[in-house]
C-alpha positions as a printed NumPy array, in Angstrom:
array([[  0.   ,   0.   ,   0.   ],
       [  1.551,   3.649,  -0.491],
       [  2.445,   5.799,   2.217],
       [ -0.011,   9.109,   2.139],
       [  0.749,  11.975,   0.24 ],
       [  1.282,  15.654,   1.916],
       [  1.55 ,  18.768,  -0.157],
       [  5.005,  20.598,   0.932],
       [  5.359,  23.94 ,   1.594],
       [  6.683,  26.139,  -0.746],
       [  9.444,  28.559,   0.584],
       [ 11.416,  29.445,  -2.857],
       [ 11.181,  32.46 ,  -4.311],
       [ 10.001,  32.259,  -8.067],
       [ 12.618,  33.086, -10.602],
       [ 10.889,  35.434, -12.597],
       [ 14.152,  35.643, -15.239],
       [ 13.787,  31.779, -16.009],
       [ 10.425,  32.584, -17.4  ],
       [ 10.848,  35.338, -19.319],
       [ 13.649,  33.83 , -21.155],
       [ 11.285,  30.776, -21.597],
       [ 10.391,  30.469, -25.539],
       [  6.683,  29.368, -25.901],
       [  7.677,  29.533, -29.994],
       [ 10.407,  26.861, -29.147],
       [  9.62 ,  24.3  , -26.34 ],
       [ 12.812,  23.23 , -25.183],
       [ 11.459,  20.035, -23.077],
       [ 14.826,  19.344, -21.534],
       [ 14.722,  22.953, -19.883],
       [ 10.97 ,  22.402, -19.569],
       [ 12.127,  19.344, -17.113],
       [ 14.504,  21.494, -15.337],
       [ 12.714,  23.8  , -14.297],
       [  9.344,  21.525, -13.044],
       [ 11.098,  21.865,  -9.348],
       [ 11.218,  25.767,  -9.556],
       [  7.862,  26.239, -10.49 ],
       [  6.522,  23.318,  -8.316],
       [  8.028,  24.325,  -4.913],
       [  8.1  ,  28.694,  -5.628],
       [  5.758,  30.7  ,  -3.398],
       [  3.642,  32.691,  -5.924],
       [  2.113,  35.12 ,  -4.123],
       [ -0.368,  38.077,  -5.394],
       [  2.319,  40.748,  -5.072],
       [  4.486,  38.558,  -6.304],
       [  2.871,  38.501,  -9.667],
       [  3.563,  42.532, -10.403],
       [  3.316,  41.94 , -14.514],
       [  0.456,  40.711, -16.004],
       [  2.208,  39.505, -18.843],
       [  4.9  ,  37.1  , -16.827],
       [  2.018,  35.453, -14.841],
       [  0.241,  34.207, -17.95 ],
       [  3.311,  33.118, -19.357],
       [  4.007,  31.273, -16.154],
       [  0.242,  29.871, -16.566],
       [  1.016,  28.569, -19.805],
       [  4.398,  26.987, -18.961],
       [  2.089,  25.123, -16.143],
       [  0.228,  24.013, -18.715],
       [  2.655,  22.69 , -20.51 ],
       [  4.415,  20.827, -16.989],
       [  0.884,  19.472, -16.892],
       [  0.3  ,  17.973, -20.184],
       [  3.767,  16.431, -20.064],
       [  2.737,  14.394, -17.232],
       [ -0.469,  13.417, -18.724],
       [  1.363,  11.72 , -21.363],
       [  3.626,  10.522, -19.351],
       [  0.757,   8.969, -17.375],
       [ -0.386,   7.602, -20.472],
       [  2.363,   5.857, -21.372],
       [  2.71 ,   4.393, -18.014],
       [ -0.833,   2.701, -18.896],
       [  0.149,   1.816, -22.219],
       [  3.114,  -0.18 , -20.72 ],
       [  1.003,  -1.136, -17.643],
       [ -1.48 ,  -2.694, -19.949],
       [  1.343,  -4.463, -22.59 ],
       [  2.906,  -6.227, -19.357],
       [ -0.601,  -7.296, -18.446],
       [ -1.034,  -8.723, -21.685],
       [  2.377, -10.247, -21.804],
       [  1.966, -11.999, -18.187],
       [ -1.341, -13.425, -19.426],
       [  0.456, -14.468, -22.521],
       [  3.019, -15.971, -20.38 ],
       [  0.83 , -17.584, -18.041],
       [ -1.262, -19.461, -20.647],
       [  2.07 , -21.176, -21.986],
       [  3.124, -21.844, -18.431],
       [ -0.093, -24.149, -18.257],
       [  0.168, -24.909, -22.128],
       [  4.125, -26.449, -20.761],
       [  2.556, -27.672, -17.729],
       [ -0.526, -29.815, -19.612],
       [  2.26 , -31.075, -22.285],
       [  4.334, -32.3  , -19.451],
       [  1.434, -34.354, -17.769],
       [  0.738, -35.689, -21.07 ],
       [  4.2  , -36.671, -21.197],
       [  4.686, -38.069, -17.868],
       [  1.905, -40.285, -18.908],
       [  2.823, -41.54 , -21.945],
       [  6.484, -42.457, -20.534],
       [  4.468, -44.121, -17.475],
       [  2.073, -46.402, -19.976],
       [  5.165, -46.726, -22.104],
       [  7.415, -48.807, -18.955],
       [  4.384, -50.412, -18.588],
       [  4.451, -51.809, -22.048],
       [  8.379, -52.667, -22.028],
       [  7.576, -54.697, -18.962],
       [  5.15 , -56.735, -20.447],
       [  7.375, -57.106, -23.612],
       [ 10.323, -57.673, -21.261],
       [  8.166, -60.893, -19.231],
       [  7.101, -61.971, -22.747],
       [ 10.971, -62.233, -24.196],
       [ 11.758, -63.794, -21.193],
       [  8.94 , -66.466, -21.387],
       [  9.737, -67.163, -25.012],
       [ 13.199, -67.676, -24.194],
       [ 12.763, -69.866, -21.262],
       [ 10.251, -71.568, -23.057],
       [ 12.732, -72.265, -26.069],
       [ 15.78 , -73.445, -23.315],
       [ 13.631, -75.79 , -21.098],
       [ 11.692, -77.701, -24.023],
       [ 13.592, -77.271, -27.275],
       [ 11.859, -77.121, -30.588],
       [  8.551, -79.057, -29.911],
       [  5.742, -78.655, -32.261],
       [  3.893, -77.724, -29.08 ],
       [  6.781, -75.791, -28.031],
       [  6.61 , -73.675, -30.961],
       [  2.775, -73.518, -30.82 ],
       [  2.991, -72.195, -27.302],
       [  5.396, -68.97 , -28.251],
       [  3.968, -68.624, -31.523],
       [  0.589, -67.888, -29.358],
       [  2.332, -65.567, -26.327],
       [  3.858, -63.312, -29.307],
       [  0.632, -63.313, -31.813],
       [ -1.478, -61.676, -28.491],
       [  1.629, -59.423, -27.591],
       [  1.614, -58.228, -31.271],
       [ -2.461, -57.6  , -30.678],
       [ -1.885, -55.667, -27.54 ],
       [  1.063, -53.595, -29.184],
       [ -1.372, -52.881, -32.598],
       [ -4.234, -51.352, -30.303],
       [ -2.172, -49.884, -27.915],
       [ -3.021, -46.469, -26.559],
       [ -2.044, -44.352, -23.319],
       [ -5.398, -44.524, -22.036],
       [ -6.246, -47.926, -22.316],
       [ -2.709, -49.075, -21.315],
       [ -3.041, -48.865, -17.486],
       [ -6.324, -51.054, -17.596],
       [ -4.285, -54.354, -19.88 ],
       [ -2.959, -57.342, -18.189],
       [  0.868, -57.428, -17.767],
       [  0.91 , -61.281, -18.051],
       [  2.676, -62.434, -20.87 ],
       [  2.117, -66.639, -19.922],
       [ -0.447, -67.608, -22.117],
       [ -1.841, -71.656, -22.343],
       [ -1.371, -72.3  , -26.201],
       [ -4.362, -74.615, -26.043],
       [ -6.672, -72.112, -23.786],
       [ -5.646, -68.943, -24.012],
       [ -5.497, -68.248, -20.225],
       [ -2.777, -65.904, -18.511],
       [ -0.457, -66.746, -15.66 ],
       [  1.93 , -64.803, -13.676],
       [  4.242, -67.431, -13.907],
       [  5.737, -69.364, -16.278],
       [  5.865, -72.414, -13.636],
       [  1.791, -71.764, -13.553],
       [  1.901, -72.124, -16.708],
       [  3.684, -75.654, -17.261],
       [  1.406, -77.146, -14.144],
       [ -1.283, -76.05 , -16.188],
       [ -0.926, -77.762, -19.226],
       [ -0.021, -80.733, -17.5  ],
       [ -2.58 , -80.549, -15.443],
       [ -5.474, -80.136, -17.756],
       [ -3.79 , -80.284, -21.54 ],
       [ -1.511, -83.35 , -20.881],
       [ -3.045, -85.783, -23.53 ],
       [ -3.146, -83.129, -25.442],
       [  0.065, -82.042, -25.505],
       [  1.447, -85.381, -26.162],
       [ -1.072, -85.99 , -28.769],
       [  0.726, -82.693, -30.729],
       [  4.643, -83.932, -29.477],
       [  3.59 , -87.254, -30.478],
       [  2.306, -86.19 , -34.307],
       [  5.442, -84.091, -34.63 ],
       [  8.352, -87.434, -33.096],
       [  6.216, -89.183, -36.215],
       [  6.897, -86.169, -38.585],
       [ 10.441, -85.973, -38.104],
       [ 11.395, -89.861, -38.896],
       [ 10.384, -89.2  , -42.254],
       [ 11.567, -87.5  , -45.074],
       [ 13.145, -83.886, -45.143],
       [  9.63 , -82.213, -46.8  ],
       [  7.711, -83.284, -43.69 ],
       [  9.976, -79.953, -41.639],
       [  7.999, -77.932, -44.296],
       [  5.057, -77.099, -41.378],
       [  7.486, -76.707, -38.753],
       [ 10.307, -74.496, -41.175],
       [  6.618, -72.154, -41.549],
       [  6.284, -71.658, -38.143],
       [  9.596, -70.383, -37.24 ],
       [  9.683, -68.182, -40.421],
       [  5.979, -66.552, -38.592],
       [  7.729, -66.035, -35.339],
       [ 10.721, -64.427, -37.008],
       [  8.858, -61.99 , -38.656],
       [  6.652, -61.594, -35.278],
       [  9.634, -60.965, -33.689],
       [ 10.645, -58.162, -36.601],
       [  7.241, -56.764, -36.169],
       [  8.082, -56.107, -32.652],
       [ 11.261, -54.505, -33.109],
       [  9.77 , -52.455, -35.291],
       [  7.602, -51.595, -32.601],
       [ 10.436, -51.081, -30.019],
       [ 12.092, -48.734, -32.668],
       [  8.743, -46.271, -32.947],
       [  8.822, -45.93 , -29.182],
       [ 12.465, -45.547, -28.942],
       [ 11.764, -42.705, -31.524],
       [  8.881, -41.366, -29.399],
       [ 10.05 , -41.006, -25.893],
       [ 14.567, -40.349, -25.369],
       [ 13.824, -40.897, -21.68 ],
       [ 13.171, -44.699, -22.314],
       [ 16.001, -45.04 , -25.083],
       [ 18.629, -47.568, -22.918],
       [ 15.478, -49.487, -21.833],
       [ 14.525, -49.881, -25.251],
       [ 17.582, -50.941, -26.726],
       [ 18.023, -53.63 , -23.642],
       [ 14.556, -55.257, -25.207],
       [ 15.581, -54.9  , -28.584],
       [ 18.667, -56.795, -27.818],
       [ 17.036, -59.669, -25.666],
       [ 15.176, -59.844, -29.03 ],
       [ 17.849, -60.335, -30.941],
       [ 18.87 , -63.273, -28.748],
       [ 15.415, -65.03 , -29.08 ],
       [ 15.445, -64.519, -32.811],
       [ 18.624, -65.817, -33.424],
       [ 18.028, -68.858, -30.902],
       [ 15.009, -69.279, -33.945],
       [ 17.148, -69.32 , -36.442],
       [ 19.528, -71.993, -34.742],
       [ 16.607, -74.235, -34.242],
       [ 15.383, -73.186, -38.046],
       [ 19.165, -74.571, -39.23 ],
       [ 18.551, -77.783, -36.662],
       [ 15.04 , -78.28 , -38.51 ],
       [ 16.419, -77.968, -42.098],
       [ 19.846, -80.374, -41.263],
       [ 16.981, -83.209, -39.909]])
């Protein structure tokens, strides 16, 4: 809040010289400025003011003092009122910035969340692959786990990621999830066991006879190797979309890698049978 304001008292004399050599034909504003402290603080006084001629010039130089410092006042507005706009200006891309940066917080959120379901389903593949080899159902099992990753990935959006599952253990026969791949392999022996040797069975026959029989089997890994392109072409487009997640990225790409080229060892075993 500013202080109050009290007129001073004016003890200078006027100096009546400074106005007569004042030229109204020629405003000088730089003289005009120094002398706004004579004629604001002189005592004019009626006998003071002996020629009628010097006290109307001194009314018109007041005039002049005055309408300097209504422009002056109206530039201060002018400038008051271009700040205003400027802070508003300012303000709205402060919460423009500040929506963008939600936005992006939440997109890098549902984006972990999707590497760790890609990361459990690499995994899963690849212990898969080491425990039972190259089985029909084998191969049947991770063809399925990648074909519903690649669905999820297709349809994926920020809003709809924080409601899908992050299982990546799906029952080849069934379809249902399990945290675990141990769940998993108690399940199908469990409920798919004649099943499942029904399918290993089919496939022993298969390979004892002639090289054109690994045709099936050859088509199946060549699926899962383009699956498995498909999603590092995914893994790329996120890479591309978010720098914060880059090392994560590349770490899945590169466990890809691994399971691609452990399906192109068991493509080679395939072919040499």
């Amino acid at each position: 809040m500013r202080p109050g304001f009290d007129f001073e008292r004016r003890m200078l004399d006027m100096d009546w010289r400074l106005v007569e050599a004042f030229n109204m034909n020629d405003i000088d504003t730089a003289l005009l400025q120094e002398m706004v402290p004579t004629l604001t603080y002189a005592l004019v006084t009626e006998t003071a003011c002996t020629s009628p001629r010097l006290s109307c010039k001194l009314i018109r130089i007041l005039q002049l003092v005055v309408e300097t410092f209504i422009e002056c006042r109206k530039g201060d507005a002018y400038d008051a009122h271009v700040l205003q706009e400027d802070l508003i200006a300012v303000s709205n891309e402060r919460d423009s910035f500040r929506l963008r940066l939600k936005e992006a917080k939440t997109d890098v959120k549902a984006l972990k969340a999707q590497l760790a379901r890609c990361t459990t389903l690499l995994k899963s593949c690849s212990q898969v692959l080491h425990a039972q080899g190259c089985s029909p159902h084998t191969i049947a099992a991770v063809e399925s786990m990648l074909a519903t990753s690649d669905s999820m990935m297709s349809t994926f959006t920020p809003t709809t990621d924080a409601t899908m599952p992050k299982v990546a253990h799906l029952c080849a026969f069934c379809g249902k999830a399990f945290g675990t791949q141990d769940y998993l392999l108690k399940h199908i022996d469990r409920r798919h066991a004649s099943t499942s040797d029904g399918v290993v069975g089919k496939g022993t026959i298969q390979g004892g006879g002639s090289s054109n029989n690994q045709t099936p089997n050859i088509d199946i890994l060549t699926k899962l190797e383009l699956l498995l392109a498909q999603h590092e072409v995914h893994m790329k487009k996120a890479t591309a979309d978010s720098a914060d997640t880059l090392q994560a990225l590349q770490n899945e790409l590169a466990i890809e890698r691994a399971v691609a080229n452990e399906l192109k060892l068991a493509r080679s075993d395939l072919q040499w049978r």
